[in-house]
BALOBA-1460 file (C-alpha; in Angstrom, 3 decimals):
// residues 348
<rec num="1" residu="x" x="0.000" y="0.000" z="0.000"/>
<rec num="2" residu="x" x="1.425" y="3.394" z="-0.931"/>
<rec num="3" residu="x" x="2.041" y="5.593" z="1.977"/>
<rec num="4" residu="x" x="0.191" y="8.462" z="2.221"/>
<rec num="5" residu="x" x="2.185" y="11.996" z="2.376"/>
<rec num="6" residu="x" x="2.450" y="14.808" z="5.157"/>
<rec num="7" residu="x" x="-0.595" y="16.739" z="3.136"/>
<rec num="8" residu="x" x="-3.000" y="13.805" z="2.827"/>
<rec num="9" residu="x" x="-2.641" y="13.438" z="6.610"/>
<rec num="10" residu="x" x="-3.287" y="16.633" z="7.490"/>
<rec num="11" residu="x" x="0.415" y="18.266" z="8.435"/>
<rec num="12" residu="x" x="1.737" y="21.251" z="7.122"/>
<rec num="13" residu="x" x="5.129" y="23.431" z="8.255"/>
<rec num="14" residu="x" x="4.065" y="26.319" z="10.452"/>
<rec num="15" residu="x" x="5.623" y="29.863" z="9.744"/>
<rec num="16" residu="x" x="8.566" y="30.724" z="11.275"/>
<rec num="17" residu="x" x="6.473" y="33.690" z="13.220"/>
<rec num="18" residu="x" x="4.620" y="30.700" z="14.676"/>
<rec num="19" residu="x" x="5.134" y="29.902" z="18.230"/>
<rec num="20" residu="x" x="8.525" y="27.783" z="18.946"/>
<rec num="21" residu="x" x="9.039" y="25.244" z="21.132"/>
<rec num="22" residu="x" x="12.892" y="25.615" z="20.599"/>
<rec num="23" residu="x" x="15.192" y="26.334" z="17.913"/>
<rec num="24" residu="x" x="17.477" y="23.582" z="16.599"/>
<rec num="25" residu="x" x="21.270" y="24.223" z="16.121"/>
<rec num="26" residu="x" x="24.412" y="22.422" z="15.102"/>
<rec num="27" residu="x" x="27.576" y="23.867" z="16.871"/>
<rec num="28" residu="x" x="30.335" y="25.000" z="14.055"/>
<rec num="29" residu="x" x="33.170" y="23.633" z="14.693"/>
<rec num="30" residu="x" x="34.489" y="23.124" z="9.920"/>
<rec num="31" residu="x" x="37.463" y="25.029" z="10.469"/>
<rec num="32" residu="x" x="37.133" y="24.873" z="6.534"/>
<rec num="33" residu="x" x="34.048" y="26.756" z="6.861"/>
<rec num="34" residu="x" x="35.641" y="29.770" z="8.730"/>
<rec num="35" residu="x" x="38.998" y="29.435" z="7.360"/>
<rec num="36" residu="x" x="41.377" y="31.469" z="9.064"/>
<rec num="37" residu="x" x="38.568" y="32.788" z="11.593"/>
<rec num="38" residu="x" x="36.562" y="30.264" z="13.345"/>
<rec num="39" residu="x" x="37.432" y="31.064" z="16.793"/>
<rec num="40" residu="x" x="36.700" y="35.051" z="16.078"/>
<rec num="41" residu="x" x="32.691" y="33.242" z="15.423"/>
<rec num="42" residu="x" x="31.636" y="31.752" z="18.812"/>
<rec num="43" residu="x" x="31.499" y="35.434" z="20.763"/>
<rec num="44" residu="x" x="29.155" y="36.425" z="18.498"/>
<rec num="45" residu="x" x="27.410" y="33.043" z="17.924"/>
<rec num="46" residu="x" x="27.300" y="33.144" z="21.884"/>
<rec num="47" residu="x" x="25.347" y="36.029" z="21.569"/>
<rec num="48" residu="x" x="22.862" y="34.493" z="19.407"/>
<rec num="49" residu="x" x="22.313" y="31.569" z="21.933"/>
<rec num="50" residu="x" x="21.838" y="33.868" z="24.596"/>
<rec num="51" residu="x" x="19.055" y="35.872" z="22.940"/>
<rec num="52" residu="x" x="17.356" y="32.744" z="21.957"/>
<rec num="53" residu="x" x="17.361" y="31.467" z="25.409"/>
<rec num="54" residu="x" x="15.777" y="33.857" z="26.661"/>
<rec num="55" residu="x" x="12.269" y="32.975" z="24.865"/>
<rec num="56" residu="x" x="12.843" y="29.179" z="23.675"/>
<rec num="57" residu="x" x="14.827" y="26.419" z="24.532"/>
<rec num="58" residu="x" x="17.926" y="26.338" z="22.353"/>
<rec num="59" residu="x" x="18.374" y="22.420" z="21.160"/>
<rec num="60" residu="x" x="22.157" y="22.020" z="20.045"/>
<rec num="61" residu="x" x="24.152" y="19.107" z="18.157"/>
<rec num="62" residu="x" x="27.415" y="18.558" z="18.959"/>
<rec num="63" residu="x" x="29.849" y="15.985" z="17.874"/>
<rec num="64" residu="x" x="31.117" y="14.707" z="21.021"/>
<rec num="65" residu="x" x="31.612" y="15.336" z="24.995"/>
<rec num="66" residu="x" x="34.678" y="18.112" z="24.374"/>
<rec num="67" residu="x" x="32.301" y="20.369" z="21.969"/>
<rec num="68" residu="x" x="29.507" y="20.094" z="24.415"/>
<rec num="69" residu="x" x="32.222" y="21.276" z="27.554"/>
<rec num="70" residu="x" x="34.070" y="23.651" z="24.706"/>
<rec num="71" residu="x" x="30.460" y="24.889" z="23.757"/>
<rec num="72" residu="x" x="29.754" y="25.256" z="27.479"/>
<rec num="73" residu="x" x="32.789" y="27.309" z="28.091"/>
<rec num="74" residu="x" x="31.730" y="29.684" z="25.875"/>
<rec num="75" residu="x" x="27.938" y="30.003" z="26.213"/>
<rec num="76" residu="x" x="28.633" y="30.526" z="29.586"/>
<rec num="77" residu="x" x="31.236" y="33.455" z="29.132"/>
<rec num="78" residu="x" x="28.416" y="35.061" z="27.593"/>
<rec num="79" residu="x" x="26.026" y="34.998" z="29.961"/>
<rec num="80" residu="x" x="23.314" y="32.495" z="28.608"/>
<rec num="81" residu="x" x="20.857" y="30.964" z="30.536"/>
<rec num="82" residu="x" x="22.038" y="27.412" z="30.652"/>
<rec num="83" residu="x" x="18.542" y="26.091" z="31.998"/>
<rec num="84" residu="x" x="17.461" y="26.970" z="28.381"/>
<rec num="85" residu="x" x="19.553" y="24.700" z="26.634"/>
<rec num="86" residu="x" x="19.822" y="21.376" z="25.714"/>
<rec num="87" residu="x" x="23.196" y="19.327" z="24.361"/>
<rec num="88" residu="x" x="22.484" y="16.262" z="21.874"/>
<rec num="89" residu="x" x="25.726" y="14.130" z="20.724"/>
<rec num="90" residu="x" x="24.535" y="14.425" z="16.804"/>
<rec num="91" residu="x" x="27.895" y="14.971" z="15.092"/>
<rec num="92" residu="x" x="27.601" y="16.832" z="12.226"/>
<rec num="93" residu="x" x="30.337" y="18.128" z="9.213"/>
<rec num="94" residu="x" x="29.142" y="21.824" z="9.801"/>
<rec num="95" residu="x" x="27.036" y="24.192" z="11.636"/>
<rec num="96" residu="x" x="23.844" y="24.920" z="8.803"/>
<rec num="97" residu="x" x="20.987" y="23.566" z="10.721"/>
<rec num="98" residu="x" x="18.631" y="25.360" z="8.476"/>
<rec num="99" residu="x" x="19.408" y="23.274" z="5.797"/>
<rec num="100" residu="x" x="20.940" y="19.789" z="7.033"/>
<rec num="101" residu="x" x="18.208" y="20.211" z="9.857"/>
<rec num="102" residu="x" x="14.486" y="18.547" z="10.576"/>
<rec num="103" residu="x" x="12.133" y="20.290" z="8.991"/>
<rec num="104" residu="x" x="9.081" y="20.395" z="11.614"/>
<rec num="105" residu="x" x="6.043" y="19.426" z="10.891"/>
<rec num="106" residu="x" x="2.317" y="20.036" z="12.340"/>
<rec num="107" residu="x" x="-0.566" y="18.033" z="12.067"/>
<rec num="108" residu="x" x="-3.745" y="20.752" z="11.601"/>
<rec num="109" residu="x" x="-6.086" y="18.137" z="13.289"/>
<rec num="110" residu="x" x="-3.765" y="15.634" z="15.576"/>
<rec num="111" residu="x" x="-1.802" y="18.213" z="17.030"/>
<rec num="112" residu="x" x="1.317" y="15.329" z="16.455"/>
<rec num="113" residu="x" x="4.149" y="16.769" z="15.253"/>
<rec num="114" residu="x" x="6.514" y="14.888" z="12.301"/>
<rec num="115" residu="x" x="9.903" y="15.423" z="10.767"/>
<rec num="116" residu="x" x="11.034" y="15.708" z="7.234"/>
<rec num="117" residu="x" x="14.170" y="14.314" z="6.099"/>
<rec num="118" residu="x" x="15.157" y="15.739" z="2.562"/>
<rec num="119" residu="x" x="18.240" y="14.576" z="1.211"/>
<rec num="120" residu="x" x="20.973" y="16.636" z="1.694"/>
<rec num="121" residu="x" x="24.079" y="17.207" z="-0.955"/>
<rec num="122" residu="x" x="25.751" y="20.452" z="0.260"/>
<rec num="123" residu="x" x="24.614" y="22.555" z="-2.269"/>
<rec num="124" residu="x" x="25.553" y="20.522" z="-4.785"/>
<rec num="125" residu="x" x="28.502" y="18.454" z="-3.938"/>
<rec num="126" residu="x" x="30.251" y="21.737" z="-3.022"/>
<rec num="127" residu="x" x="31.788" y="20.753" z="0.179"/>
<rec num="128" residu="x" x="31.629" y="17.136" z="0.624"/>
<rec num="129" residu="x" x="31.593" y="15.118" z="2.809"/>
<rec num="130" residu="x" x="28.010" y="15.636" z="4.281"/>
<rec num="131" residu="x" x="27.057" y="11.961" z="5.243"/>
<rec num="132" residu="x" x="26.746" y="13.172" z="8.668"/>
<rec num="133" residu="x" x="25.011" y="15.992" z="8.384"/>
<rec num="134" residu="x" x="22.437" y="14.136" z="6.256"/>
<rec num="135" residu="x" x="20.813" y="11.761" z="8.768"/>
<rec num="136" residu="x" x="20.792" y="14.810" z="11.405"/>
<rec num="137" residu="x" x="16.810" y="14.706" z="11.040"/>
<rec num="138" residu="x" x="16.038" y="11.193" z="11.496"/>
<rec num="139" residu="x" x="18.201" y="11.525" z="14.819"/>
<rec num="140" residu="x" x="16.663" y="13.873" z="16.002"/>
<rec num="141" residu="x" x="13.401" y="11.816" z="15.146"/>
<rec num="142" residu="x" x="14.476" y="8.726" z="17.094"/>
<rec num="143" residu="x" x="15.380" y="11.384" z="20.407"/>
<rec num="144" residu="x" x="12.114" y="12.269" z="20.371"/>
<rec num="145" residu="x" x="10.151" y="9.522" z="18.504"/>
<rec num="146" residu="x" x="8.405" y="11.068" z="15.590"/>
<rec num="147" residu="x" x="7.617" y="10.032" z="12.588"/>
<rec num="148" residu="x" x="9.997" y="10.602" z="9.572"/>
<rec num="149" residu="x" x="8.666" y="11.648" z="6.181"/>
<rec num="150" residu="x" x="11.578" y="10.538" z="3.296"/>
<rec num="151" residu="x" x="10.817" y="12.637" z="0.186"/>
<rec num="152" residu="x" x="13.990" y="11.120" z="-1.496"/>
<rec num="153" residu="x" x="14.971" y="14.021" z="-3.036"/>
<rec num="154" residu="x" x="17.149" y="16.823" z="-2.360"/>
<rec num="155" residu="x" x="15.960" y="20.366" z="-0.309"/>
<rec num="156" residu="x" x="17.305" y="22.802" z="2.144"/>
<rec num="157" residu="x" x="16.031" y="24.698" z="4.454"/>
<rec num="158" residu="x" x="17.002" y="27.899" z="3.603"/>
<rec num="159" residu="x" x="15.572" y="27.707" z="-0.045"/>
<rec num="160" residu="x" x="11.588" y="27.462" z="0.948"/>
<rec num="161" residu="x" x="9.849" y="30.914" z="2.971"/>
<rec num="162" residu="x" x="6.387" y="30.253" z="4.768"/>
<rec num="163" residu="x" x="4.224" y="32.235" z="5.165"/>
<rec num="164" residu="x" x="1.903" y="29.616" z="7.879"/>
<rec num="165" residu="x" x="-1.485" y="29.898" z="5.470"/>
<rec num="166" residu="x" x="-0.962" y="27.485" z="2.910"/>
<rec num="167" residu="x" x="2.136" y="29.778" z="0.700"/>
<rec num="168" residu="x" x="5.745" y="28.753" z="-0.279"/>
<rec num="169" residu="x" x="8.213" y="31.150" z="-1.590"/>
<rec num="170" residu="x" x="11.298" y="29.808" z="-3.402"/>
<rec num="171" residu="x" x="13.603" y="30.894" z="-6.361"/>
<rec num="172" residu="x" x="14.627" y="28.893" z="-9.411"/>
<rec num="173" residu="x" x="18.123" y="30.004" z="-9.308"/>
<rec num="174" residu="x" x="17.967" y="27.238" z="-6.368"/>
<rec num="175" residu="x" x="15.519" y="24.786" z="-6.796"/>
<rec num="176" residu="x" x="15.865" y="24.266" z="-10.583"/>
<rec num="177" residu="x" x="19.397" y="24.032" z="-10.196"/>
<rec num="178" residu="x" x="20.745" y="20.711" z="-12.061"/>
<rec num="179" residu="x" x="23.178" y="20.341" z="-9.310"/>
<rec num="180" residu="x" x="20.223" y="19.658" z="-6.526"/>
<rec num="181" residu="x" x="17.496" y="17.778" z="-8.445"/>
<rec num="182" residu="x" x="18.259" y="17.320" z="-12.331"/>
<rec num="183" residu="x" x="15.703" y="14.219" z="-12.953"/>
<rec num="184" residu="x" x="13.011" y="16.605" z="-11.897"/>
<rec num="185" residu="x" x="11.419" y="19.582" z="-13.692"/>
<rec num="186" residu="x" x="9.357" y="22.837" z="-11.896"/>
<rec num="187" residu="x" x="6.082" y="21.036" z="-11.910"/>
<rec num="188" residu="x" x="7.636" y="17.727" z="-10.413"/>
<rec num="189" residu="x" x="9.526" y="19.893" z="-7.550"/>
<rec num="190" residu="x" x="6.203" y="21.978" z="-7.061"/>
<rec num="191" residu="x" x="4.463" y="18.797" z="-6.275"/>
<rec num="192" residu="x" x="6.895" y="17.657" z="-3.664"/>
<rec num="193" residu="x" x="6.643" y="21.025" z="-1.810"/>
<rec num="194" residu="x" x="2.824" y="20.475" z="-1.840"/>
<rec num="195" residu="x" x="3.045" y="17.286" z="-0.627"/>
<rec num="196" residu="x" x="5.710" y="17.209" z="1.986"/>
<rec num="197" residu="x" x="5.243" y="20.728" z="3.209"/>
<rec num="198" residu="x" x="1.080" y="20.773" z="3.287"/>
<rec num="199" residu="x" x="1.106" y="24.083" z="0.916"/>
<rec num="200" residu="x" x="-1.430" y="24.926" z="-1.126"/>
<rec num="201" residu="x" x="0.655" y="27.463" z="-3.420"/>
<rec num="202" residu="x" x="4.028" y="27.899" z="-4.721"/>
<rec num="203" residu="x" x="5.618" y="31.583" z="-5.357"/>
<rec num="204" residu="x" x="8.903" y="31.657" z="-7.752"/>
<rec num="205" residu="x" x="11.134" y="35.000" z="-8.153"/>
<rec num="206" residu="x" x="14.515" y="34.024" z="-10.179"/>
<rec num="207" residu="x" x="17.362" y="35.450" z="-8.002"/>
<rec num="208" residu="x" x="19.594" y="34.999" z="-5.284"/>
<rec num="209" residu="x" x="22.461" y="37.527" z="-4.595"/>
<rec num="210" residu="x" x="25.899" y="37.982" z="-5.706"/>
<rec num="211" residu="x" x="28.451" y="35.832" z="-2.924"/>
<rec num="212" residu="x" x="25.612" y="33.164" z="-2.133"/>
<rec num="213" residu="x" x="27.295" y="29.739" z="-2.400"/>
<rec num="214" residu="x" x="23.826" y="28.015" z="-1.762"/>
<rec num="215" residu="x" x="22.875" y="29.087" z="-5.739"/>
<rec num="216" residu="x" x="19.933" y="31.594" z="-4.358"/>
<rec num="217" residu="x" x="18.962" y="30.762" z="-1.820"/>
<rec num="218" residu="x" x="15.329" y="32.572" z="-0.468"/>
<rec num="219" residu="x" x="16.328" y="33.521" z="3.107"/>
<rec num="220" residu="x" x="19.042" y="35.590" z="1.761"/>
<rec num="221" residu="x" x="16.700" y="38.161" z="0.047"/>
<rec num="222" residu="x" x="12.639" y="38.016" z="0.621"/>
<rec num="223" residu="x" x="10.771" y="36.646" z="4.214"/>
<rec num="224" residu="x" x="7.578" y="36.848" z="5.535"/>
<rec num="225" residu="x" x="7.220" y="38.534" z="8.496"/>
<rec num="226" residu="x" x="3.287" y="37.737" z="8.452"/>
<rec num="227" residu="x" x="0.717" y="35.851" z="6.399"/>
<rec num="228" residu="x" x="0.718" y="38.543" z="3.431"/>
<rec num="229" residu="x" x="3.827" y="40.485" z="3.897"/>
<rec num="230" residu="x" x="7.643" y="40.451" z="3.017"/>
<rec num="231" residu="x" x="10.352" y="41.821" z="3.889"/>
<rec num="232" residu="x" x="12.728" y="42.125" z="0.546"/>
<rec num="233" residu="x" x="16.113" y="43.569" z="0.215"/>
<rec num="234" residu="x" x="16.801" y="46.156" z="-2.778"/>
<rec num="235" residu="x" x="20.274" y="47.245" z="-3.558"/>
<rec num="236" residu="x" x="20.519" y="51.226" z="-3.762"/>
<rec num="237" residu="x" x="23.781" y="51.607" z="-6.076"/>
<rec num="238" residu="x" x="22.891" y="50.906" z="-9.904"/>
<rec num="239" residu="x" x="26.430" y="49.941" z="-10.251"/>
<rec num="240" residu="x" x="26.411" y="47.083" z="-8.055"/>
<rec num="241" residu="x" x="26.010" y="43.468" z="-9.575"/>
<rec num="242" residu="x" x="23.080" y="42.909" z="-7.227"/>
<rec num="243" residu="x" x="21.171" y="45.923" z="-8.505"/>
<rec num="244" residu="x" x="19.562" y="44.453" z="-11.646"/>
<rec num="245" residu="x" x="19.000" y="40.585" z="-10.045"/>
<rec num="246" residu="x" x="16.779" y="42.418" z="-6.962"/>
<rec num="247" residu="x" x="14.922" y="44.815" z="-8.834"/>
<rec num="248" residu="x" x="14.136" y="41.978" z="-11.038"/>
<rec num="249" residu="x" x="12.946" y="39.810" z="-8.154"/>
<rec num="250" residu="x" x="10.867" y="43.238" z="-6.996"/>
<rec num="251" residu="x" x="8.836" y="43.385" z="-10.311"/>
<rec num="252" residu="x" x="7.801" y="39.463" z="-9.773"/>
<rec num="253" residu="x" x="6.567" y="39.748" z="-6.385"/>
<rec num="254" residu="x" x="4.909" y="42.964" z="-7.003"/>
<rec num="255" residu="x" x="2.568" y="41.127" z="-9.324"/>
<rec num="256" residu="x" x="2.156" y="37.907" z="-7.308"/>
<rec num="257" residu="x" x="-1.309" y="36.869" z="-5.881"/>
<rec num="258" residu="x" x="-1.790" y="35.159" z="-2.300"/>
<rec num="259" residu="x" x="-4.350" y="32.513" z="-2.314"/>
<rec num="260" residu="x" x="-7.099" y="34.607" z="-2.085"/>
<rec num="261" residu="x" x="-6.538" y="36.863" z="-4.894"/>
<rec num="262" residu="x" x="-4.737" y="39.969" z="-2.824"/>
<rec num="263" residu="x" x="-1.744" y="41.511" z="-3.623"/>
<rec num="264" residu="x" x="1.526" y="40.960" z="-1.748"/>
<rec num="265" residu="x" x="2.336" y="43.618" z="0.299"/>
<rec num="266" residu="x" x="5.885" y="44.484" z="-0.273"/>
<rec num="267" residu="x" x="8.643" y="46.405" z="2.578"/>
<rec num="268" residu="x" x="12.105" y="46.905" z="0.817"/>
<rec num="269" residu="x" x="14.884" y="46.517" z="3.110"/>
<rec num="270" residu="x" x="18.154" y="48.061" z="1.994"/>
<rec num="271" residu="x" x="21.544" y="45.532" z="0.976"/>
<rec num="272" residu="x" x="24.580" y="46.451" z="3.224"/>
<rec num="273" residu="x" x="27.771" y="47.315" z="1.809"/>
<rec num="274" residu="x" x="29.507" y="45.011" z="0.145"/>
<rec num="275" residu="x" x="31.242" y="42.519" z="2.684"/>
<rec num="276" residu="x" x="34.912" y="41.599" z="1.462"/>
<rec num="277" residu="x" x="36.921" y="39.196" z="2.635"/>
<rec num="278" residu="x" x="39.905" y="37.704" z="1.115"/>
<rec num="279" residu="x" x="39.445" y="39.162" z="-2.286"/>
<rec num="280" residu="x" x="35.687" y="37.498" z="-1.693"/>
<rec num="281" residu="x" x="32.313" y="38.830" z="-1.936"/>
<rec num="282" residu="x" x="30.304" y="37.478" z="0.894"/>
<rec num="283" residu="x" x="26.071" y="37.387" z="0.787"/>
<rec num="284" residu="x" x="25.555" y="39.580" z="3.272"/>
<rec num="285" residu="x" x="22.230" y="40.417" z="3.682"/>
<rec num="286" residu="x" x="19.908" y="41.692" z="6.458"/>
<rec num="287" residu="x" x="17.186" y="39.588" z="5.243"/>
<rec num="288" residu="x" x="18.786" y="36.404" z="7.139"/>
<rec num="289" residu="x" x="17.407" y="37.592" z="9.958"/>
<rec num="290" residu="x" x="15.817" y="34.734" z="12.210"/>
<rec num="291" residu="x" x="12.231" y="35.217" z="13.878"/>
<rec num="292" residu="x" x="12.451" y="34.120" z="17.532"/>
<rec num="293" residu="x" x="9.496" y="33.967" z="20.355"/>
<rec num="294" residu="x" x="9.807" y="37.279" z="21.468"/>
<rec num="295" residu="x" x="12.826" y="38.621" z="19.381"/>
<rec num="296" residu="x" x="13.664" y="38.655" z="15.932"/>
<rec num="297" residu="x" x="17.740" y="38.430" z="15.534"/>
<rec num="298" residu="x" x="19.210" y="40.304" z="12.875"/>
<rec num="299" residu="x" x="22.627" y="39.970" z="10.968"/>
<rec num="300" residu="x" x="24.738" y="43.773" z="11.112"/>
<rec num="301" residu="x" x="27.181" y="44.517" z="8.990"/>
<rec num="302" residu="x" x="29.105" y="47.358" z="10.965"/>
<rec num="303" residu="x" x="27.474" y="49.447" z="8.313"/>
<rec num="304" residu="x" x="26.022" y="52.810" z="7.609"/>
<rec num="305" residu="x" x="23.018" y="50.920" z="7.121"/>
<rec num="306" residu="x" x="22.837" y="48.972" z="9.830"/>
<rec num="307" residu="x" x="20.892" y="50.993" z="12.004"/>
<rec num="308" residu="x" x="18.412" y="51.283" z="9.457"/>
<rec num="309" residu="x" x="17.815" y="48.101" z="8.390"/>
<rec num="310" residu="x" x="16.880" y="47.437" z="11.901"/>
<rec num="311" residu="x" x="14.409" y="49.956" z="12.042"/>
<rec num="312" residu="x" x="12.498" y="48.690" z="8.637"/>
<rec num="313" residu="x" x="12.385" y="45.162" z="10.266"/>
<rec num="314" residu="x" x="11.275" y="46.849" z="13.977"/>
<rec num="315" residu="x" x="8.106" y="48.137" z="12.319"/>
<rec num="316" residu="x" x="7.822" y="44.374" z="11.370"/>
<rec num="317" residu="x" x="7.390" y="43.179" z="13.996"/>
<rec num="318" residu="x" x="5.566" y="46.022" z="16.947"/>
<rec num="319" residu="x" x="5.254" y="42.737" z="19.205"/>
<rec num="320" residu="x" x="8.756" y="41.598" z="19.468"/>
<rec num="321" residu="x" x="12.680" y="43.059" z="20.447"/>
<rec num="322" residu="x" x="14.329" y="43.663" z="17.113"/>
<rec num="323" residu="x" x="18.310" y="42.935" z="18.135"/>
<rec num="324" residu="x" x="21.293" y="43.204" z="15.693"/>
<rec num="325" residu="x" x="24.315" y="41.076" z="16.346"/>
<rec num="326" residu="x" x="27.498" y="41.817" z="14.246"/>
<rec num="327" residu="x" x="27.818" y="39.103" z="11.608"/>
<rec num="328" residu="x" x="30.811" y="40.161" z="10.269"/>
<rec num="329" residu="x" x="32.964" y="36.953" z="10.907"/>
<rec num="330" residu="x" x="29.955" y="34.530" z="10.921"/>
<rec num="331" residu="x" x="29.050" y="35.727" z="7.103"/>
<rec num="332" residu="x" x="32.766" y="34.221" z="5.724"/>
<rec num="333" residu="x" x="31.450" y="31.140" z="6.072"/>
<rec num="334" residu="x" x="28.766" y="32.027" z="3.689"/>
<rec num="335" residu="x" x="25.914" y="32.390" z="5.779"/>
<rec num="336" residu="x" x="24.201" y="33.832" z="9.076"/>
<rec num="337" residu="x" x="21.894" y="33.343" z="12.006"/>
<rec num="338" residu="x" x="18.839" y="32.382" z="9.502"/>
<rec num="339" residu="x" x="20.949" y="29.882" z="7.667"/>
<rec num="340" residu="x" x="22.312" y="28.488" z="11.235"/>
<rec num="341" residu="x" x="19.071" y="27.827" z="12.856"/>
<rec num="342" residu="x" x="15.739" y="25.759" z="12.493"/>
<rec num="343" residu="x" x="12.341" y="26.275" z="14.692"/>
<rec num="344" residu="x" x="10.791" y="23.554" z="16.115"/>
<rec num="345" residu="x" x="7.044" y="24.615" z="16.583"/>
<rec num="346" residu="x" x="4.797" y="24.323" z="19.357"/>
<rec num="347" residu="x" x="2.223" y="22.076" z="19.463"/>
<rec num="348" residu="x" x="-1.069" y="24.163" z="19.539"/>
């Protein structure tokens, strides 16, 4: 008998806004990832913790007894409520939760809760190996006996945006990559999301920014911050390479529909200066924000623009703390405090 999916029983994946029971992370630790830099990371990865903690429980794998003391050492430097968090030996090749991570489910009738495990490739074989990093959801499933869903094909985290009402935002500079999924075209991957996600509607804008090693990834340039409206980031300077690929992005969501029939309403949020390191240009963007219980935690640039950025994503949000932790070393290893963190929801 052919098992049914996530959607035909009744689960979907609650937005990110949505009450958490705890966020999920994996402690970095690829010196690869931060090369040169890792241990200039963990005071402002510390800092994340701690403003997590004070709203959720904070869920963390670590490879091994050291990390967790090494982890410890540090968490506790910086003042975080250690009641808040919880250690789980799940070793891991890097620190990406969003994307190597469970991807939560909720059942709309049940109340049970379910994980997703998509495959996971590193962005396309860019930094293998990932074996361990790949089974991270079905241990976590086992911890806490759920069940597992097994799509069988590759997805990330940090490619799908939810808005909690039956929407998906993605872009097909991800998703249609041939280096994720090349037996399967648009309409084959749309069907997946549907399934294994309980949406009821898929949204597509083209681009990811300049620096982003994840081929476009969503959470680096439009979020919801509530059931019909995003946050997207614009670039201000015509010259710059990002200009063109976010206004074009703009122009698609501006004529986008939400289920029922109205009109996406639209905040730009402003790109920070470019972020070199190394001769590199890293995706920094304030749109990898992540949404917490009573905070939202936002990546700053020690920019110009920094202080404005926060502002636009304050008005966002009236009923939580808008806080902006420098992301400065985090973002050479390609990503920030969205891309390092996954919400577990709440059972409701």
């Amino acid at each position: 008998m052919e098992q049914k999916t996530p959607k035909e029983l009744g689960f979907y994946f609650p937005a990110e806004f949505a009450e958490h029971e705890a966020t999920w992370l994996s402690f970095p630790h690829k010196e690869a990832s931060w090369p040169g830099k890792i241990d200039s990371i963990y005071q402002n990865y510390s800092d994340f913790v701690k403003e997590l903690a004070l709203s959720e429980k904070v869920r963390i794998n670590v490879n091994d007894d050291s990390m967790k003391a090494f982890a410890v050492k540090h968490f506790e430097q910086a003042g975080v409520d250690m009641k808040q968090v919880e250690f789980f030996i799940h070793p891991t090749n890097d620190a990406w939760c969003r994307d190597h991570g469970p991807a939560f489910l909720l059942n709309k009738t049940t109340s049970e809760k379910a994980i997703v495990d998509w495959d996971y490739n590193a962005w396309g074989n860019k930094y293998p190996p990932y074996d361990l990093d790949d089974v991270i959801p079905t241990l976590i499933a086992k911890q806490f006996n759920l069940p597992v869903f097994y799509p069988g094909i590759v997805m990330e985290g940090g490619s799908v945006e939810f808005n909690g009402k039956g929407t998906l935002l993605t872009s097909t500079a991800c998703l249609l990559n041939p280096n994720r999924n090349p037996h399967l075209n648009q309409a084959q991957i749309e069907k997946y999301l549907f399934d294994y996600y309980g949406v009821e509607q898929i949204l597509w804008v083209d681009e990811g920014i300049i620096g982003d090693d994840t081929d476009g990834h969503i959470d680096d340039t439009v979020r919801f911050v509530n059931e019909n409206t995003v946050l997207t980031v614009v670039e201000e300077n015509k010259s710059d390479e990002n200009y063109s690929l976010l206004q074009h992005n703009l122009k698609q969501l501006q004529q986008m529909r939400l289920i029922n029939g109205q009109q996406l309403n639209i905040i730009e949020l402003p790109m920070p200066d470019l972020v070199v390191y190394d001769g590199q240009p890293l995706p920094a963007s304030y749109a990898n924000f992540y949404i917490a219980n009573k905070s939202v935690i936002v990546p700053t640039y020690r920019c110009a623009k920094d202080d404005k950025a926060l502002q636009i994503i304050q008005q966002c949000f009236p009923d939580r703390r808008v806080i902006g932790i420098d992301s400065t070393d985090i973002i050479w290893g390609l990503g920030s405090f969205h891309c390092l963190s996954q919400q577990e929801p709440k059972v409701v």
